[in-house]
C-alpha positions as CSV (number, residue, x, y, z in Angstrom):
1,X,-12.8,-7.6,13.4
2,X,-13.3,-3.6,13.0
3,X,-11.1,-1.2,10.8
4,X,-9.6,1.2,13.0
5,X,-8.8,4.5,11.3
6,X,-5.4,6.7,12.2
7,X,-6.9,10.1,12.2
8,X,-5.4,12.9,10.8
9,X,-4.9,14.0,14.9
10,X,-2.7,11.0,15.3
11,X,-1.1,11.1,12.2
12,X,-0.1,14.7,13.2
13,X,1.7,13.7,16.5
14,X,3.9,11.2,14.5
15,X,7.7,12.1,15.1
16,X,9.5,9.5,13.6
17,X,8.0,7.0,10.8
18,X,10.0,3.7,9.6
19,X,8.6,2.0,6.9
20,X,10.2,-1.3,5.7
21,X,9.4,-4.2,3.6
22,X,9.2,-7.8,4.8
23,X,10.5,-10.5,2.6
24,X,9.5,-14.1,2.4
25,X,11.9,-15.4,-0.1
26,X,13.9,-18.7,0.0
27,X,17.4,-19.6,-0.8
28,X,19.1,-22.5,-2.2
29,X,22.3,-23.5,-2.7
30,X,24.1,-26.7,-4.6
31,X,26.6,-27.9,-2.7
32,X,28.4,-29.4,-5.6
33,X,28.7,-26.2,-7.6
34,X,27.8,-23.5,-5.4
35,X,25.1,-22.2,-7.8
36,X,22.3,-20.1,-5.7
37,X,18.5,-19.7,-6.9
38,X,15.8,-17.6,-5.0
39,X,12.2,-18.4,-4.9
40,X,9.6,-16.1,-3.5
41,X,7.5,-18.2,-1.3
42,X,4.8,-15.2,-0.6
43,X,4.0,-11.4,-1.3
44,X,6.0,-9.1,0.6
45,X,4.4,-6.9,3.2
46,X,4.6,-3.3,4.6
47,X,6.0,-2.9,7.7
48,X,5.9,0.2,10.0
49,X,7.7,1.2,12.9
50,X,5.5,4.3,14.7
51,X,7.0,6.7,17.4
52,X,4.5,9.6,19.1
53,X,6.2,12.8,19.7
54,X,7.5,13.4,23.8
55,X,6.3,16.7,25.0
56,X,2.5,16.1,24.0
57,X,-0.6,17.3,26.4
58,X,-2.5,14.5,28.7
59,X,-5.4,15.1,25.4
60,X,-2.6,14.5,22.7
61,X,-1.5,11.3,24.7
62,X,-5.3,10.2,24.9
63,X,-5.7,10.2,21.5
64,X,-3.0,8.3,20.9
65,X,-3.6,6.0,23.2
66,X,-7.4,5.4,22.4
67,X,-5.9,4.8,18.5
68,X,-3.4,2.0,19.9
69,X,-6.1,0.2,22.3
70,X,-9.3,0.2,19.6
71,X,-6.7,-2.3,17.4
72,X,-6.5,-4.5,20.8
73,X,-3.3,-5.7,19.8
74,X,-3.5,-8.0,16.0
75,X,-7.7,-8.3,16.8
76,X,-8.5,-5.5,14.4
77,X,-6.5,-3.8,11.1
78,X,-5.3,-0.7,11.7
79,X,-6.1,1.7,8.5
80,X,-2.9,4.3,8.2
81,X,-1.1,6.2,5.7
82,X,1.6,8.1,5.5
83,X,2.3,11.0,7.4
84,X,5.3,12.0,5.8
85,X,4.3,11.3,2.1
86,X,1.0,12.5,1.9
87,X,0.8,12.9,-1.6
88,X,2.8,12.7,-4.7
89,X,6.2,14.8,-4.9
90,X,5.6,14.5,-8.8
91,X,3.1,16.9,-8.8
92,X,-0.5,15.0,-10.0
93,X,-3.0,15.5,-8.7
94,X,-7.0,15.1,-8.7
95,X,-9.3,11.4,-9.2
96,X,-7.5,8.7,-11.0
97,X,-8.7,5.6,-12.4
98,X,-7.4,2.8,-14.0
99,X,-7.4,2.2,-18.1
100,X,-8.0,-1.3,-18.6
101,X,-7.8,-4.6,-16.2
102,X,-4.3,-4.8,-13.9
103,X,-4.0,-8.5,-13.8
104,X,-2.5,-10.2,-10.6
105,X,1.6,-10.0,-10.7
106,X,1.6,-6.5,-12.7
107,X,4.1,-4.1,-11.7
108,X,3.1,-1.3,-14.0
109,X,-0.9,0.0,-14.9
110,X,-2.2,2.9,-16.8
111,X,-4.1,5.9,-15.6
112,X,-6.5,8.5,-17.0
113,X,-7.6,11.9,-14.6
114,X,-8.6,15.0,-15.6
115,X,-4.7,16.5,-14.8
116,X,-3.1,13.6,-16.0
117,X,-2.0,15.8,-19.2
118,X,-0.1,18.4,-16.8
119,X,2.1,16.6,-14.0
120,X,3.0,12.8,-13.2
121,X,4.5,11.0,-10.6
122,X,8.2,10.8,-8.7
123,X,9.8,7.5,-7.5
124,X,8.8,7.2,-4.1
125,X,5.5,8.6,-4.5
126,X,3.1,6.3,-2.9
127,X,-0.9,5.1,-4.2
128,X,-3.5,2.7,-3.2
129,X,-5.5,0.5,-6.0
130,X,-9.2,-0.3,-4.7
131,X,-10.0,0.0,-1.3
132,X,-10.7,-2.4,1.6
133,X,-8.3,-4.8,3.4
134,X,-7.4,-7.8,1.1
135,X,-9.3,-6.2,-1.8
136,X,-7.1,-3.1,-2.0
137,X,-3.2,-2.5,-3.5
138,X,-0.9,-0.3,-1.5
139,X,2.3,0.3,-3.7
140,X,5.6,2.7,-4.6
141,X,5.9,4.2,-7.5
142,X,9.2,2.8,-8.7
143,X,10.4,5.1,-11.9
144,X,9.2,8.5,-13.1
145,X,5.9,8.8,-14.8
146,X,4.9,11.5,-16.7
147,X,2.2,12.2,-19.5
148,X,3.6,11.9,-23.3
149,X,1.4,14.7,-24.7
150,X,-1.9,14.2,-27.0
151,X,-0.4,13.5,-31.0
152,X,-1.1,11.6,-33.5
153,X,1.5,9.0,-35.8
154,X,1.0,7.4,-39.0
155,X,2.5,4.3,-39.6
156,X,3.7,3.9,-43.7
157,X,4.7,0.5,-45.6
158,X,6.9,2.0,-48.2
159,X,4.7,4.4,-49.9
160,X,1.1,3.5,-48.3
161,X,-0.5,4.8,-45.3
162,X,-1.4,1.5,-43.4
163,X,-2.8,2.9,-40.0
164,X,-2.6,6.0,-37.5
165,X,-2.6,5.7,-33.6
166,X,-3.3,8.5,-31.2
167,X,-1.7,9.1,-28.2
168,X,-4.0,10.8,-25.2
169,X,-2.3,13.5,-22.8
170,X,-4.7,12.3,-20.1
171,X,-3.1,8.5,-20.0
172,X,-0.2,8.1,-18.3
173,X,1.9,5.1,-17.4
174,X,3.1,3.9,-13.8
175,X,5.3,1.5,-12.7
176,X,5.6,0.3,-9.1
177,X,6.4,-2.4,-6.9
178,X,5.6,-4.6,-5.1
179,X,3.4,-6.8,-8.2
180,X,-0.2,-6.7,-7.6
181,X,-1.6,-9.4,-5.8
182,X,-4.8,-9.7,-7.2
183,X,-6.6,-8.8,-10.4
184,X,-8.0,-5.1,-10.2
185,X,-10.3,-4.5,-13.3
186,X,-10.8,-0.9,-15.7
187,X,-11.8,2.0,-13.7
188,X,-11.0,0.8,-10.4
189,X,-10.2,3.9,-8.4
190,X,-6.5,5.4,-7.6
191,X,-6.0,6.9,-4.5
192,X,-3.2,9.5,-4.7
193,X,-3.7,11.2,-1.3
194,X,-3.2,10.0,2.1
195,X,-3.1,6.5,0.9
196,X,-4.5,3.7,2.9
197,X,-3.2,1.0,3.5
198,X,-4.2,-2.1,6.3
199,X,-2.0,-3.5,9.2
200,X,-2.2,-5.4,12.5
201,X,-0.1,-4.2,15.2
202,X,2.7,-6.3,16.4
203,X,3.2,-7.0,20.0
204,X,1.5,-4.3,22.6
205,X,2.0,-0.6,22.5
206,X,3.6,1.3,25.1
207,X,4.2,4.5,26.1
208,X,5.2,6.8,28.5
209,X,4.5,9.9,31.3
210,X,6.9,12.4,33.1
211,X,5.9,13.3,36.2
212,X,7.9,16.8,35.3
213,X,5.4,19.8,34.6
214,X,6.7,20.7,31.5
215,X,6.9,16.8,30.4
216,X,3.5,15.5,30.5
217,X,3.9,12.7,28.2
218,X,7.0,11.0,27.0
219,X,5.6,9.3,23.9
220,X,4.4,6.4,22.6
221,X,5.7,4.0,20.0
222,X,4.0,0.8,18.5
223,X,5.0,-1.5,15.2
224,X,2.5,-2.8,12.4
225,X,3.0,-5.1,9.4
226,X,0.4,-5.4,6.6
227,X,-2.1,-7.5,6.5
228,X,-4.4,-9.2,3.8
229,X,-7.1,-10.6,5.3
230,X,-9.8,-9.5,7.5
C-alpha cells in the first residue's frame, strides 16, 4: 500500500467537489409501542464525489489521469484535501497544537498558536488532528470559536479571597464533529491548511476525450470514501 498525494495541479483542475458523510447507524423499532432507538454501529466516514474540469489540455488530462491510476482502484489511499476550503473562513491562522490529551469520542479540544489571541474559527472550517492514515483526525468545525481574551478573575467566599484563575488569549476552544476516534495526546499538531485527509477510491475512474480541436478532454470524475486503515 502507497499514499498517493492529490497535488496542488490536480486539486486545481477540480470543477465540482461533493463531500458527504456515510452513516452506519441502526434502527429499531417495538412493534408493540412504536418506540424507535438508534445505535451507531461504527464511526462515520468522508465521502467525496470528484469531477475534473472539460476543456483541459492532453498535459492537464495526464495529470489527472496518472493521480487516478497510482491509487489502482481501493489498493492504495488517496491523500486529498479540500480544494474549495483550503483554509479557515474564521480567519486563524499559523501552527496549532493541542492543550492537553483529546481522548477517543471528544467532539471539542483546545488549542494554543501564536495568533490564537487575534482570530478563530467559522462552522464549516475544516482541520486535521495528527497525521498519517488511521493515526490522524479529519473533522468540521461545528460552532464558532473564537479566543476569550487574556484576564484574570478572583473567586471570593463572602468576604475572603479564596483563589484567582487566569484566562490565556492564545487558548482557544473548538468544537467539531464527527467524535474523535482515537486518543490524540497534548501537543499533537493541528493542521489548519489544506487539510489531509485519507480515502480509497470507489469503483474505477473514468473520463473522457473530444475529438473536437477546441475540446481536447472532456473530464474526468472518480468517488472516494475515507478510510482508516492502511
Amino acid at each position: 500500500m502507497s499514499v498517493i498525494t492529490m497535488s496542488a495541479t490536480v486539486a486545481g483542475l477540480v470543477v465540482d467537489w461533493a463531500p458527504g458523510q456515510l452513516r452506519f447507524d441502526t434502527m429499531e423499532r417495538s412493534d408493540s409501542t412504536g418506540d424507535e432507538a438508534s445505535r451507531l454501529l461504527a464511526p462515520p466516514r468522508w465521502s467525496q464525489s470528484v469531477t475534473f474540469g472539460e476543456h483541459r489540455t492532453l498535459a492537464e488530462s495526464g495529470a489527472i489521469e496518472a493521480f487516478l491510476l497510482q491509487l489502482r482502484g481501493g489498493v492504495n489511499v488517496a491523500a486529498i484535501y479540500d480544494p474549495i476550503r483550503t483554509e479557515p473562513t474564521g480567519g486563524i491562522t499559523g501552527t496549532l497544537k493541542l492543550v492537553g490529551d483529546v481522548p477517543a469520542g471528544a467532539t471539542s479540544m483546545v488549542l494554543t498558536g501564536a495568533d490564537v489571541n487575534a482570530l478563530g474559527f467559522d462552522p464549516g472550517d475544516m482541520f486535521t488532528i495528527g497525521s498519517g492514515v488511521g493515526t490522524s483526525h479529519h473533522a468540521k468545525v461545528v460552532a464558532d470559536a473564537d479566543p476569550s481574551g487574556s484576564g484574570g478573575a478572583f473567586t471570593w467566599t463572602g468576604f475572603t479571597w479564596t483563589s484567582f484563575s487566569w484566562i490565556d488569549a492564545n487558548y482557544i476552544t473548538v468544537t467539531f464533529e464527527p467524535p474523535t476516534r482515537r486518543a490524540f495526546s497534548q501537543g499533537t499538531a493541528v493542521t489548519i491548511v489544506k487539510p489531509l485527509a485519507y480515502y480509497r477510491m470507489q469503483g474505477a475512474p473514468r473520463w473522457k476525450y473530444s475529438t473536437q480541436a477546441y475540446r481536447r478532454s472532456g473530464g474526468a470524475a472518480a468517488d472516494f470514501v475515507e478510510t482508516f486503515s492502511a
